[in-house]
ZALO-863835 format. One record per residue (C-alpha): residue number from 1; residue in three letters; x, y, z. Coordinates in steps of 0.02 Angstrom, whole numbers. Example, Ala and Ser with C-alpha at 12.3 -4.5 7.8 and 13.67 -1.06 7.14 Angstrom:
<atoms>
<atom><num>1</num><residu>ala</residu><X>615</X><Y>-225</Y><Z>390</Z></atom>
<atom><num>2</num><residu>ser</residu><X>684</X><Y>-53</Y><Z>357</Z></atom>
</atoms>
This chain:
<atoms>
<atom><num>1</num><residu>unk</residu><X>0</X><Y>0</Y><Z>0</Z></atom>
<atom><num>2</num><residu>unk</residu><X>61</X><Y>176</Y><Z>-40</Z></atom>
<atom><num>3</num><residu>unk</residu><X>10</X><Y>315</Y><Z>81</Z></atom>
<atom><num>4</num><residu>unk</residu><X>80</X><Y>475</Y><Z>-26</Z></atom>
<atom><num>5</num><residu>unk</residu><X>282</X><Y>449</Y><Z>-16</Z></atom>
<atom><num>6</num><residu>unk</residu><X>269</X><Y>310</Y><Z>108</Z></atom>
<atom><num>7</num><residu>unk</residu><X>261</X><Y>119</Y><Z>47</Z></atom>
<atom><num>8</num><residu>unk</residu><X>158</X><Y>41</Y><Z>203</Z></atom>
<atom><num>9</num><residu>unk</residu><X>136</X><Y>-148</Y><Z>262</Z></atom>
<atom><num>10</num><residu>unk</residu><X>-19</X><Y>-188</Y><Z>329</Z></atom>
<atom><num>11</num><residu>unk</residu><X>-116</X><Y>-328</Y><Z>439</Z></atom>
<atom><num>12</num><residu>unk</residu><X>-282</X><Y>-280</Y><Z>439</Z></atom>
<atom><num>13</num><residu>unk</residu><X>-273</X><Y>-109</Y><Z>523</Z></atom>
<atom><num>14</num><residu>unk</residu><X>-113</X><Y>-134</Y><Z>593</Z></atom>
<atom><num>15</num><residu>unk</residu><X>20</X><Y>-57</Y><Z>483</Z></atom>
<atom><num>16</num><residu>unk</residu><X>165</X><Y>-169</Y><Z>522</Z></atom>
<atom><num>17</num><residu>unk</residu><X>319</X><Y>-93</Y><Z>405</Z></atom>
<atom><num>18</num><residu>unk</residu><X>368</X><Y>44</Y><Z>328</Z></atom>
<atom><num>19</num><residu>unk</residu><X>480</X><Y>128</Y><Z>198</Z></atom>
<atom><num>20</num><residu>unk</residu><X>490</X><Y>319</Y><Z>140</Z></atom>
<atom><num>21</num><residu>unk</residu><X>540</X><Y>407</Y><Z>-5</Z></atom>
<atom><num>22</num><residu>unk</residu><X>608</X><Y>572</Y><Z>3</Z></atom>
<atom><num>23</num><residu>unk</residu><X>618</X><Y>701</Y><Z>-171</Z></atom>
<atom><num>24</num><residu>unk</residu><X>743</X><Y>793</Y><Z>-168</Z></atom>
<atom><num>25</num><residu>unk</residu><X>865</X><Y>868</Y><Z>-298</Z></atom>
<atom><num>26</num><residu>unk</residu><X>1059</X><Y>888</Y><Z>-268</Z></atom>
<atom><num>27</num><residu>unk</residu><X>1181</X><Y>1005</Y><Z>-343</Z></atom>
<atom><num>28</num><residu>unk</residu><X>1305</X><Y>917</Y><Z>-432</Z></atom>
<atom><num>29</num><residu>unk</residu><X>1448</X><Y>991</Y><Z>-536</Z></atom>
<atom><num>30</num><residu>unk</residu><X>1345</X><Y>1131</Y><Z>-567</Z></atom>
<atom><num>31</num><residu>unk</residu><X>1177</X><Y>1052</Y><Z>-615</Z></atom>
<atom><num>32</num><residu>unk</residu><X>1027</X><Y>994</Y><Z>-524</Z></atom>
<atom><num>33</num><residu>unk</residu><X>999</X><Y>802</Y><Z>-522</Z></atom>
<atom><num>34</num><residu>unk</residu><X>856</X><Y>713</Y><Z>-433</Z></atom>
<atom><num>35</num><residu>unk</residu><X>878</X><Y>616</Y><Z>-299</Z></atom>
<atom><num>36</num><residu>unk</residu><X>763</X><Y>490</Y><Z>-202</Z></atom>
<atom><num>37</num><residu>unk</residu><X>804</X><Y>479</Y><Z>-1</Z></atom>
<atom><num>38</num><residu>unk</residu><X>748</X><Y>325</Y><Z>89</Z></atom>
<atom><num>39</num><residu>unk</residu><X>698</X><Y>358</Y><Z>284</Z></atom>
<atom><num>40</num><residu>unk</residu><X>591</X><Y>298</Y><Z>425</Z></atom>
<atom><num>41</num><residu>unk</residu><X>623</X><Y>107</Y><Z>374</Z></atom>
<atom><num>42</num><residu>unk</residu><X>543</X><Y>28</Y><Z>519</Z></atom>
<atom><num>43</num><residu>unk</residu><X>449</X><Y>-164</Y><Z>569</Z></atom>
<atom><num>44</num><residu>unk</residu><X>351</X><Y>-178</Y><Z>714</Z></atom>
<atom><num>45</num><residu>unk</residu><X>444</X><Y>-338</Y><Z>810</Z></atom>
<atom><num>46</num><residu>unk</residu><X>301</X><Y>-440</Y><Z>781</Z></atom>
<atom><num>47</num><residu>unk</residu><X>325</X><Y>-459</Y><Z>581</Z></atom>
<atom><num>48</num><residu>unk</residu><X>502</X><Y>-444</Y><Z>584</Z></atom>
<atom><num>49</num><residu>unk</residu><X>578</X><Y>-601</Y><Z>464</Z></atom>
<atom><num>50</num><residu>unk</residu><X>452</X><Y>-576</Y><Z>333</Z></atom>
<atom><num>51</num><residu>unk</residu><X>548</X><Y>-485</Y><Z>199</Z></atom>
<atom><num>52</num><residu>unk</residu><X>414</X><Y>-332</Y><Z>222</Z></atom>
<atom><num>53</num><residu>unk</residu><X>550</X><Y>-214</Y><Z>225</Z></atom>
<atom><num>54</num><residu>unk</residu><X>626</X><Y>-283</Y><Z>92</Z></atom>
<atom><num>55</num><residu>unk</residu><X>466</X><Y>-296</Y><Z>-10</Z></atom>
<atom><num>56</num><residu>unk</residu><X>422</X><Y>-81</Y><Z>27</Z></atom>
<atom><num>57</num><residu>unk</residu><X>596</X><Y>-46</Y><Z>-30</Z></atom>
<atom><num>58</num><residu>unk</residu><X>565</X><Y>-130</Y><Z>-183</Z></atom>
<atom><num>59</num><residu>unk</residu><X>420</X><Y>-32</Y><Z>-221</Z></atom>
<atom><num>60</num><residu>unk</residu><X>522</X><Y>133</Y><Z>-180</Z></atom>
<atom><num>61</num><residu>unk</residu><X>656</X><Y>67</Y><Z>-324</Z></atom>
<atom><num>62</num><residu>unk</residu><X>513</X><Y>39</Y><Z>-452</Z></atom>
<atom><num>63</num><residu>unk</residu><X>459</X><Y>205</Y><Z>-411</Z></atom>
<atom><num>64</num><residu>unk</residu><X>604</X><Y>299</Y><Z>-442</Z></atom>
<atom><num>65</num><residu>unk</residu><X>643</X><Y>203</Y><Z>-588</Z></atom>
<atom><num>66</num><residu>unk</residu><X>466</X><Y>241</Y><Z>-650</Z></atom>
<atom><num>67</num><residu>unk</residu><X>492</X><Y>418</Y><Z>-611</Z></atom>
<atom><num>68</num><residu>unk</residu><X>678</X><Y>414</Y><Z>-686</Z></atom>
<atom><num>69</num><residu>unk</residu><X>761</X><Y>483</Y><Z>-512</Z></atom>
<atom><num>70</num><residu>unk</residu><X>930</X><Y>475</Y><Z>-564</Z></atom>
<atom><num>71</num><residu>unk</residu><X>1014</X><Y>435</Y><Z>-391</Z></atom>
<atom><num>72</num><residu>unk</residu><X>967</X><Y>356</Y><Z>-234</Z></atom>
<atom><num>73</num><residu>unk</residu><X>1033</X><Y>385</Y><Z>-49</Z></atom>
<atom><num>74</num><residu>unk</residu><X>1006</X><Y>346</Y><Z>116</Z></atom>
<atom><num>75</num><residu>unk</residu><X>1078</X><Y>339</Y><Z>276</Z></atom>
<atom><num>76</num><residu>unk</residu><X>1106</X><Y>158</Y><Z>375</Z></atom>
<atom><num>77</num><residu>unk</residu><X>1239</X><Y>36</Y><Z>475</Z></atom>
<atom><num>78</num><residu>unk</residu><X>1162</X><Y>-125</Y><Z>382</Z></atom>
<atom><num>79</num><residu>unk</residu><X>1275</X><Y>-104</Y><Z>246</Z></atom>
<atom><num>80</num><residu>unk</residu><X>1230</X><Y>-285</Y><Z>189</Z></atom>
<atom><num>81</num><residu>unk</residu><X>1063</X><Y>-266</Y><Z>192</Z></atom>
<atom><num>82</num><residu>unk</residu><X>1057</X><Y>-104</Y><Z>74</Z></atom>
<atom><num>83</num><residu>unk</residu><X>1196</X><Y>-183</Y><Z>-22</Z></atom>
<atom><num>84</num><residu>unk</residu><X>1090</X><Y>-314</Y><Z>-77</Z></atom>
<atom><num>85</num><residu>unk</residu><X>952</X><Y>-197</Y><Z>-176</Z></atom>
<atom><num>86</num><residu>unk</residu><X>1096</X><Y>-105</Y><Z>-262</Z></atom>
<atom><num>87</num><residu>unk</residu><X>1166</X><Y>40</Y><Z>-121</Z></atom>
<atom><num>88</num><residu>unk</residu><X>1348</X><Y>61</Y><Z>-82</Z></atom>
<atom><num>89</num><residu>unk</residu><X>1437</X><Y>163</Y><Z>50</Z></atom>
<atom><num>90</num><residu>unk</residu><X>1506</X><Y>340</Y><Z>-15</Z></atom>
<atom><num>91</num><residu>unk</residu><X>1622</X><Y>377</Y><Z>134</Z></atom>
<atom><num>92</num><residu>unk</residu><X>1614</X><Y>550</Y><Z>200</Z></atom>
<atom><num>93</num><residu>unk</residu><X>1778</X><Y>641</Y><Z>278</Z></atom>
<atom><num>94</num><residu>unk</residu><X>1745</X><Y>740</Y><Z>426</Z></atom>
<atom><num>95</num><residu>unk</residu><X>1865</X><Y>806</Y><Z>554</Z></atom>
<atom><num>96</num><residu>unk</residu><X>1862</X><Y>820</Y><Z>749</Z></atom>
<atom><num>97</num><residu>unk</residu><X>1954</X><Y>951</Y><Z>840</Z></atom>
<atom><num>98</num><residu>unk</residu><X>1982</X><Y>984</Y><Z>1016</Z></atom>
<atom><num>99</num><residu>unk</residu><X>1943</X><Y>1140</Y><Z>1106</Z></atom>
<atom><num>100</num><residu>unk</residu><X>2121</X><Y>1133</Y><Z>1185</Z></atom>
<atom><num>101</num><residu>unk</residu><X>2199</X><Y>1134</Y><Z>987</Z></atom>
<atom><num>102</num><residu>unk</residu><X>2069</X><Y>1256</Y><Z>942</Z></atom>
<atom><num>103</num><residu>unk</residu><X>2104</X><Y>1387</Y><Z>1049</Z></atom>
<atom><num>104</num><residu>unk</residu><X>2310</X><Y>1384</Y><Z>1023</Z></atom>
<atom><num>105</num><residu>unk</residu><X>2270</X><Y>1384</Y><Z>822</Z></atom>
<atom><num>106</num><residu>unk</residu><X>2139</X><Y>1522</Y><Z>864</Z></atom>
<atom><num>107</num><residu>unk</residu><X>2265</X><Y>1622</Y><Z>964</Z></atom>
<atom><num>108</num><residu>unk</residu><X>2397</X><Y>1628</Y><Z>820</Z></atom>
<atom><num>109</num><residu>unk</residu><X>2278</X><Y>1692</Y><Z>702</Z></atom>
<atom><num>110</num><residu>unk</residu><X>2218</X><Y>1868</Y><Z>665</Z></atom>
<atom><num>111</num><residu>unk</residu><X>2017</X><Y>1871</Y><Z>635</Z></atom>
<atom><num>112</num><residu>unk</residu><X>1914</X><Y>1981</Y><Z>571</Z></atom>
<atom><num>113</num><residu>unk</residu><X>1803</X><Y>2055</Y><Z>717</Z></atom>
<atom><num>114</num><residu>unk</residu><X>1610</X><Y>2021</Y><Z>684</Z></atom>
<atom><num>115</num><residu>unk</residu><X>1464</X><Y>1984</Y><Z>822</Z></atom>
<atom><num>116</num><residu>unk</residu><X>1411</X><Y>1807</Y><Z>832</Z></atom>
<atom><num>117</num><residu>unk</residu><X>1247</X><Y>1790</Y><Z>912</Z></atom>
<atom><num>118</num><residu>unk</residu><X>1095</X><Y>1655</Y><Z>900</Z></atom>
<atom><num>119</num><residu>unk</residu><X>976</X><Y>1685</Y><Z>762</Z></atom>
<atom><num>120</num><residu>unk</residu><X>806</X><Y>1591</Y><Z>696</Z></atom>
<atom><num>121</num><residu>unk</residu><X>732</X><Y>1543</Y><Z>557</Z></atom>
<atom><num>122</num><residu>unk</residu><X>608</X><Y>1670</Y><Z>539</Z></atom>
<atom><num>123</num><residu>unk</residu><X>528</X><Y>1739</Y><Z>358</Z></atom>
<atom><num>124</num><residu>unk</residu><X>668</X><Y>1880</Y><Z>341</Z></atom>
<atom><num>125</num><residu>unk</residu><X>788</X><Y>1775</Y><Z>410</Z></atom>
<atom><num>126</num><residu>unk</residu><X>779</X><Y>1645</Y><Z>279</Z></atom>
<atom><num>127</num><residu>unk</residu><X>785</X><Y>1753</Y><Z>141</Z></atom>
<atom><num>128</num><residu>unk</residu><X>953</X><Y>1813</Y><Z>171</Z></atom>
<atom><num>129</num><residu>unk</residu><X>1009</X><Y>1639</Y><Z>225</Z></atom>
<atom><num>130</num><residu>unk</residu><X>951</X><Y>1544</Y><Z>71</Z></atom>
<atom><num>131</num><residu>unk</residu><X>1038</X><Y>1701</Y><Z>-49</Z></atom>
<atom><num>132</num><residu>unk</residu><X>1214</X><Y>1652</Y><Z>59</Z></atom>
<atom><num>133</num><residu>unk</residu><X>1176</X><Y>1452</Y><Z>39</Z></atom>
<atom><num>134</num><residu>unk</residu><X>1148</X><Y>1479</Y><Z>-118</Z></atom>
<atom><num>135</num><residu>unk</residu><X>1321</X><Y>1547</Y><Z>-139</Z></atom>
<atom><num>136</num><residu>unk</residu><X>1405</X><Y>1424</Y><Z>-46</Z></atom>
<atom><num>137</num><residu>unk</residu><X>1334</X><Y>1270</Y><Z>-61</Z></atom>
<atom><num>138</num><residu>unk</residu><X>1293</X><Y>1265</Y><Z>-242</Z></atom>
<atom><num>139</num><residu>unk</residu><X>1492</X><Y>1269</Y><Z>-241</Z></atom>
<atom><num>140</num><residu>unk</residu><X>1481</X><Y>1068</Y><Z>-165</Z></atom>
<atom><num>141</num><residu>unk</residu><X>1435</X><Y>904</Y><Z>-237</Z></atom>
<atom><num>142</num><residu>unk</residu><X>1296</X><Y>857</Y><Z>-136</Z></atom>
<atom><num>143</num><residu>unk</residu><X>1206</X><Y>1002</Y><Z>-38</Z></atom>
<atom><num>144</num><residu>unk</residu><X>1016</X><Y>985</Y><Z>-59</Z></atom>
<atom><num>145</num><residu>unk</residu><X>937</X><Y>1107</Y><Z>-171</Z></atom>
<atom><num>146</num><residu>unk</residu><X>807</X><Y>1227</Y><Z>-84</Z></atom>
<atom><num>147</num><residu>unk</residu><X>658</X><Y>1328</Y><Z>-92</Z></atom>
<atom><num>148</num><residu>unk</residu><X>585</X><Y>1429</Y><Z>41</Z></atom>
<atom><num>149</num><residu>unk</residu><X>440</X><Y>1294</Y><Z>48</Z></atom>
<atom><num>150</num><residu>unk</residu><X>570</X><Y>1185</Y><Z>111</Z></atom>
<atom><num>151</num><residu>unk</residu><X>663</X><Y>1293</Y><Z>224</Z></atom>
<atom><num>152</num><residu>unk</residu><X>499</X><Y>1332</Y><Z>311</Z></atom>
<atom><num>153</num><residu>unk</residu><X>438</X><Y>1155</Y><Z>303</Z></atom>
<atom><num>154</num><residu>unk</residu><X>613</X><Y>1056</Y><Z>327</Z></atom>
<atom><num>155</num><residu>unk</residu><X>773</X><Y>1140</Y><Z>391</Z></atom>
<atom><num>156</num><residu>unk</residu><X>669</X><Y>1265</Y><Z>519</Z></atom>
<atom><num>157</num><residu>unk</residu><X>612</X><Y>1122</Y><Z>621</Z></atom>
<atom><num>158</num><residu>unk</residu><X>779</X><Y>997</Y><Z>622</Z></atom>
<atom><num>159</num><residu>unk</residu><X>818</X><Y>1001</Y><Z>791</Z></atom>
<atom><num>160</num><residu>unk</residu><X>984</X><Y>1123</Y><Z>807</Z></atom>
<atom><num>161</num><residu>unk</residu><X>1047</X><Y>1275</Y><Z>852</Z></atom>
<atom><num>162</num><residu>unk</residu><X>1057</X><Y>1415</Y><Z>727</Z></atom>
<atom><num>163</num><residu>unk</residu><X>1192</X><Y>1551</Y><Z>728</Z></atom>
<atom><num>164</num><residu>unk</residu><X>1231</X><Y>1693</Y><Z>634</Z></atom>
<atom><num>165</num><residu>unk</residu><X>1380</X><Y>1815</Y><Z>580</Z></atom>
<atom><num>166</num><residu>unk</residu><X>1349</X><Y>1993</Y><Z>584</Z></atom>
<atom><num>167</num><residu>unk</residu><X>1478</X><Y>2142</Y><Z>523</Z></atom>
<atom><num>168</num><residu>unk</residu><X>1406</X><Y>2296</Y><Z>561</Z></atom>
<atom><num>169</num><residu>unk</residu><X>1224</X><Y>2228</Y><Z>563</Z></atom>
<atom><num>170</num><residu>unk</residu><X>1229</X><Y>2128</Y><Z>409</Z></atom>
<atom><num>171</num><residu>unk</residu><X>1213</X><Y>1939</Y><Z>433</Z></atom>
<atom><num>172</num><residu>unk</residu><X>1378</X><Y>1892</Y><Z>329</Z></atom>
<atom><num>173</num><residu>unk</residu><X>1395</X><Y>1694</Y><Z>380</Z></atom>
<atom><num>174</num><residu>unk</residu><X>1272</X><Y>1565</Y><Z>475</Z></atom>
<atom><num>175</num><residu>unk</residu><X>1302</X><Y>1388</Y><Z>569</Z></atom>
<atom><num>176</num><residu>unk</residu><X>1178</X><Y>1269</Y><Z>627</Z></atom>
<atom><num>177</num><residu>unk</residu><X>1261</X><Y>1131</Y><Z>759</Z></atom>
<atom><num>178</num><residu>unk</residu><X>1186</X><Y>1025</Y><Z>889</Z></atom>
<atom><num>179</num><residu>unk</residu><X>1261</X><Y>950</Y><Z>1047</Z></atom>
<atom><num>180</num><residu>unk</residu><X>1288</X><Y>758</Y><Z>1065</Z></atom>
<atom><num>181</num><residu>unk</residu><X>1370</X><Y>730</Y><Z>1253</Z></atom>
<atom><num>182</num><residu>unk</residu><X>1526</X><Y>822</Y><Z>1244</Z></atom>
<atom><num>183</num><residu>unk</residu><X>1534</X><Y>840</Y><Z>1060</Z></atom>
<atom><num>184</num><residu>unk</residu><X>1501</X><Y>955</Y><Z>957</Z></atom>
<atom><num>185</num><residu>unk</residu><X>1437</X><Y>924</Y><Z>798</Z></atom>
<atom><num>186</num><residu>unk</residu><X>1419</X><Y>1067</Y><Z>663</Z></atom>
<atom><num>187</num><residu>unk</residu><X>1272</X><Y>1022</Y><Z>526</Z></atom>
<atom><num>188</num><residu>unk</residu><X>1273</X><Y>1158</Y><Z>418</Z></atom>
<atom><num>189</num><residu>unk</residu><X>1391</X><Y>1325</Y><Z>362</Z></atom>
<atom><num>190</num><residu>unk</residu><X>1368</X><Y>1436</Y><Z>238</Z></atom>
<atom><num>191</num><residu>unk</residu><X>1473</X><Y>1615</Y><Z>208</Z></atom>
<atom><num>192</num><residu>unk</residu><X>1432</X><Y>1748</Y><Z>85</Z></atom>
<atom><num>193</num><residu>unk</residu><X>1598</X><Y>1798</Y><Z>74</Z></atom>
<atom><num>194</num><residu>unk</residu><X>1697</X><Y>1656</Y><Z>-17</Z></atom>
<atom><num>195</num><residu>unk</residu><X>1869</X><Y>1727</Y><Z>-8</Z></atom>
<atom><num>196</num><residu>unk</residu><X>1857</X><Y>1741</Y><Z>204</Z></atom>
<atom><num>197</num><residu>unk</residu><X>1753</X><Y>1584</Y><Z>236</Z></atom>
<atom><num>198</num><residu>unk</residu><X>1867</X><Y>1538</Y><Z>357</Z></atom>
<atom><num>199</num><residu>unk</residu><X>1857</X><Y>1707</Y><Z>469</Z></atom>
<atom><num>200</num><residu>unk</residu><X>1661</X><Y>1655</Y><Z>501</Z></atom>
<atom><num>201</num><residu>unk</residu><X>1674</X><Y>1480</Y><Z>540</Z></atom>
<atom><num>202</num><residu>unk</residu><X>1827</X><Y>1517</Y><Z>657</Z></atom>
<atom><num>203</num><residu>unk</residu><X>1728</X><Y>1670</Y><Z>746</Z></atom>
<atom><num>204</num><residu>unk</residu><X>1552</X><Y>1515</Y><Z>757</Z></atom>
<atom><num>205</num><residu>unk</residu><X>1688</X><Y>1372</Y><Z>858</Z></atom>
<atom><num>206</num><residu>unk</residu><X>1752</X><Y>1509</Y><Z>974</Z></atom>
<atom><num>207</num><residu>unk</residu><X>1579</X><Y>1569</Y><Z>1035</Z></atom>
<atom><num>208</num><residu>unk</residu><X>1515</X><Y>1377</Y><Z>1045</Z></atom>
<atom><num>209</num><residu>unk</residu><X>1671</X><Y>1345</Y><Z>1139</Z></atom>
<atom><num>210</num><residu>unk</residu><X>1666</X><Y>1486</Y><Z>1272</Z></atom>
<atom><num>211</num><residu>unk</residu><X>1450</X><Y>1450</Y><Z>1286</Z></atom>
<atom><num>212</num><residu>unk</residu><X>1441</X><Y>1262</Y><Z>1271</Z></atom>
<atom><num>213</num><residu>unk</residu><X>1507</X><Y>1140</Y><Z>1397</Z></atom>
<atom><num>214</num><residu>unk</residu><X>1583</X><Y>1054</Y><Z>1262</Z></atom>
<atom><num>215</num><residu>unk</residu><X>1771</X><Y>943</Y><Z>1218</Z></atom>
<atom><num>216</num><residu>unk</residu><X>1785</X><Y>922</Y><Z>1045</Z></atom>
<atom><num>217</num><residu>unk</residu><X>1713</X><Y>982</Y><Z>869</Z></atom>
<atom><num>218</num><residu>unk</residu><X>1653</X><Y>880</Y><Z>720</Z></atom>
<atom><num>219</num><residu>unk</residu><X>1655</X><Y>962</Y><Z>560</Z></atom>
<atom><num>220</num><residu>unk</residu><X>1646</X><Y>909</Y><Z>358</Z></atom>
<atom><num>221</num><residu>unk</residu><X>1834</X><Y>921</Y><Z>296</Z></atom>
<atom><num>222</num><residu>unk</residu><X>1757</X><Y>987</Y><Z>134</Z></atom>
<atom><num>223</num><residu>unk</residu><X>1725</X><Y>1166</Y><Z>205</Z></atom>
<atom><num>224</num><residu>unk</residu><X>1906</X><Y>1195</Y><Z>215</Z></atom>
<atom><num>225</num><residu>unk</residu><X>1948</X><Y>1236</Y><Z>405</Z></atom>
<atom><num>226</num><residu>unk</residu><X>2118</X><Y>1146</Y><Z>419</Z></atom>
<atom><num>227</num><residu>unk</residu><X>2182</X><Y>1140</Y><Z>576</Z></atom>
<atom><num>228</num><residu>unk</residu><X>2362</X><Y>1068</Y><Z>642</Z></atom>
<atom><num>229</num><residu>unk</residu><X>2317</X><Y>926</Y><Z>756</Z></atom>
<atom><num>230</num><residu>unk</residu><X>2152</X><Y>900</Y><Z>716</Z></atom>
<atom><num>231</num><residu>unk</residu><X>2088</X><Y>710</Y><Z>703</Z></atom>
<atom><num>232</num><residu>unk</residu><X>2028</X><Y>649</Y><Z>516</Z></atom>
<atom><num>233</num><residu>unk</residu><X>1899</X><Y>513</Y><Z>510</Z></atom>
<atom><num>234</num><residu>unk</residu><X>1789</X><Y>440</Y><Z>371</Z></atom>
<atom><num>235</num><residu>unk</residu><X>1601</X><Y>419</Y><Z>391</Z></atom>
<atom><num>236</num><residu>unk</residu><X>1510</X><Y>265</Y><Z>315</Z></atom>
<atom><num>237</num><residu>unk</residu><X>1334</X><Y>297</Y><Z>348</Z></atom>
<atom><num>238</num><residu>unk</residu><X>1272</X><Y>387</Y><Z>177</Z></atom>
<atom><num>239</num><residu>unk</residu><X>1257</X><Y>247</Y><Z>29</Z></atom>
<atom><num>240</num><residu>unk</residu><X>1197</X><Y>294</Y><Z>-142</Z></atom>
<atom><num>241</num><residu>unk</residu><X>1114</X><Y>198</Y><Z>-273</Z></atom>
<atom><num>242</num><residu>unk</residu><X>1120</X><Y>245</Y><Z>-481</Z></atom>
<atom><num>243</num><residu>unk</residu><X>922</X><Y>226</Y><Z>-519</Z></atom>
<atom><num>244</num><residu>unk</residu><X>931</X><Y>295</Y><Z>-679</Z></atom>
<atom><num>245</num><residu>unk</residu><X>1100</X><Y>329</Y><Z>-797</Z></atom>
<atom><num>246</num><residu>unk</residu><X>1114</X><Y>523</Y><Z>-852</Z></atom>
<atom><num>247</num><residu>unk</residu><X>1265</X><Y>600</Y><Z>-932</Z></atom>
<atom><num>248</num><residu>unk</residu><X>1399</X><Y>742</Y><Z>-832</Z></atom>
<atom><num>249</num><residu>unk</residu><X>1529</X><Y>829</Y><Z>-945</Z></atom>
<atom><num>250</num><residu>unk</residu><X>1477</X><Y>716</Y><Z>-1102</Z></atom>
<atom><num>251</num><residu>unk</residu><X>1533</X><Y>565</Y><Z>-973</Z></atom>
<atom><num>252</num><residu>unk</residu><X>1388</X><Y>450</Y><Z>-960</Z></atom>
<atom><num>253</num><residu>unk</residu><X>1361</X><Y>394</Y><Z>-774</Z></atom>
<atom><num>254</num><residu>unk</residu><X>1292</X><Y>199</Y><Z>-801</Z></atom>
<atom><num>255</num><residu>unk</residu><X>1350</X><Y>135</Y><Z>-637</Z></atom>
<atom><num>256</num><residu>unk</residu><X>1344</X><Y>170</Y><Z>-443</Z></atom>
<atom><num>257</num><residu>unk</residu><X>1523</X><Y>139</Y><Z>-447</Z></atom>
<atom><num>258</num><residu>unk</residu><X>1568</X><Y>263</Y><Z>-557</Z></atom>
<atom><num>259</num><residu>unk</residu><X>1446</X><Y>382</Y><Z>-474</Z></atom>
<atom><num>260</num><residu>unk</residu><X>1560</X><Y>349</Y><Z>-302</Z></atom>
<atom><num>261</num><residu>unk</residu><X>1721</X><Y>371</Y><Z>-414</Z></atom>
<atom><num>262</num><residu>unk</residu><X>1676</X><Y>530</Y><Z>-472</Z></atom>
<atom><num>263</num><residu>unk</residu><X>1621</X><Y>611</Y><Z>-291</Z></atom>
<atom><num>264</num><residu>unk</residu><X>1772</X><Y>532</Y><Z>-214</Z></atom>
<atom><num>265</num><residu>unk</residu><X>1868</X><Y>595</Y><Z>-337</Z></atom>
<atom><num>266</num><residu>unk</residu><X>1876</X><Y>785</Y><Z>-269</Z></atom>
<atom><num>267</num><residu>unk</residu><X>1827</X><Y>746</Y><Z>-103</Z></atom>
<atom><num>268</num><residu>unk</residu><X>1840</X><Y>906</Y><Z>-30</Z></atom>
<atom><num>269</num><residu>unk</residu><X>1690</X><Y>946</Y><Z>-164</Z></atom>
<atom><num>270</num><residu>unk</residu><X>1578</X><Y>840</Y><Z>-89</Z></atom>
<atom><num>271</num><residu>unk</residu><X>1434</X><Y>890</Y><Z>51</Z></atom>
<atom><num>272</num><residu>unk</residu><X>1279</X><Y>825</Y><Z>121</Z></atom>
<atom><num>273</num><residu>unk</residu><X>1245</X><Y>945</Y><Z>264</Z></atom>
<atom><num>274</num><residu>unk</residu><X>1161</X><Y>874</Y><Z>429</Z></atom>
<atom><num>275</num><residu>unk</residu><X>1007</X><Y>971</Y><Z>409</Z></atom>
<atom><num>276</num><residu>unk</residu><X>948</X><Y>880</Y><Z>260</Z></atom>
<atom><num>277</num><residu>unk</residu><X>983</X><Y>715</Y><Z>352</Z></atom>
<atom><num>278</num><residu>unk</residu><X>813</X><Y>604</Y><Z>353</Z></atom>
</atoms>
């Protein structure tokens, strides 16, 4: 049964798995590609061994296929499982820093002064936010493309908290991050000044560090904020799946593997922010 975007098993009136599929499109290498996102894959205990998963997700492919998405992704541990309908990991580089590390690297560097301060996602607000992720992000392989519908909708209510970068009243950079224990972890950047993006982000880590109760700070490698000393780690929770072959740069992309060849390629070119995690 299909219930809008979600593929639904049911037992009478008991709906006993579940699969959904996300639309999104993706900026890559300067174009917009569609994407299909599978979330909320659940089975209630009870009819767990019955391939109903497996069966929804099924569905989910035909309908992509049907609709000619040209990529899949999703996020997941049970690598084997995915792998088996066609998904393969597409590690993601991050980096972790220290607040002791942070703090000699930010002493040793001149910044630009600006005021940092907590902002929200209110109607003016996201105007001037989307206009700087719009410069920034559209940069990437990867970053979700947006409307204000799904600004509103989406990104407004992920749970996080939202800061922004003002010089002389103008909001200049943003940052969304959320807590986990005593890590950091920062979802989402985006500066309007590509020539300084490092003055922003290194003005957002201070203030988290002197208001959070916090160790550590995880961060995408891709938005450039190299630090001496900081830990490097790959991520292997984002797969991707080719649904349906389309051509980049006259190269035609017929496989997953060659889709994963060509974002690992130029890692540091490659984002899926946080926020647009489902």
């Amino acid at each position: 049964m299909v219930l809008g975007s979600i593929f639904v098993a049911v037992d009478g009136s008991i709906i006993a798995s579940t699969v959904r599929l996300f639309y999104r499109k993706i900026y890559f290498h300067e174009k917009e590609i569609t994407v299909g996102g599978i979330g909320e894959v659940s089975t209630k205990p009870k009819y767990r061994g019955m391939n109903l998963a497996s069966k929804l997700l099924c569905m989910a492919i035909d309908t992509m296929k049907e609709k000619k998405l040209s990529i899949s992704i999703l996020f997941a541990s049970l690598h084997n499982f995915y792998g088996k309908f066609g998904y393969k990991v597409l590690p993601r580089e991050f980096c972790l820093v220290d607040r002791d590390t942070f703090q000699k690297y930010y002493e040793s560097e001149t910044t630009q002064t600006g005021e940092v301060k907590e902002i929200n996602l209110s109607d003016n607000n996201v105007e001037i936010i989307d206009e700087i992720y719009k410069l920034y992000s559209a940069n990437f392989n990867g970053p979700v493309v947006r409307n204000r519908e799904y600004w509103l909708g989406w990104v407004k209510f992920e749970p996080k908290i939202s800061l922004g970068y003002f010089i002389e009243g103008r909001l200049a950079a943003y940052l969304f991050y959320r807590k986990s224990g005593k890590e950091i972890v920062i979802l989402e950047y985006g500066c309007s000044d590509l020539s300084n993006k490092e003055i922003p982000l290194m003005e957002f880590i201070k203030f988290i560090i002197n208001n959070e109760d916090a160790e550590a700070i995880k961060y995408p490698k891709a938005i450039g904020l190299e630090l001496t000393g900081c830990t490097e780690f790959k991520d292997n929770s984002l797969m991707v799946n080719l649904i349906t072959p389309f051509k980049l740069e006259g190269l035609l992309v017929d496989s997953t593997e060659k889709l994963i060849s060509i974002l690992t390629r130029e890692p540091n070119k490659f984002l899926f922010w946080g926020a647009d995690n489902f």
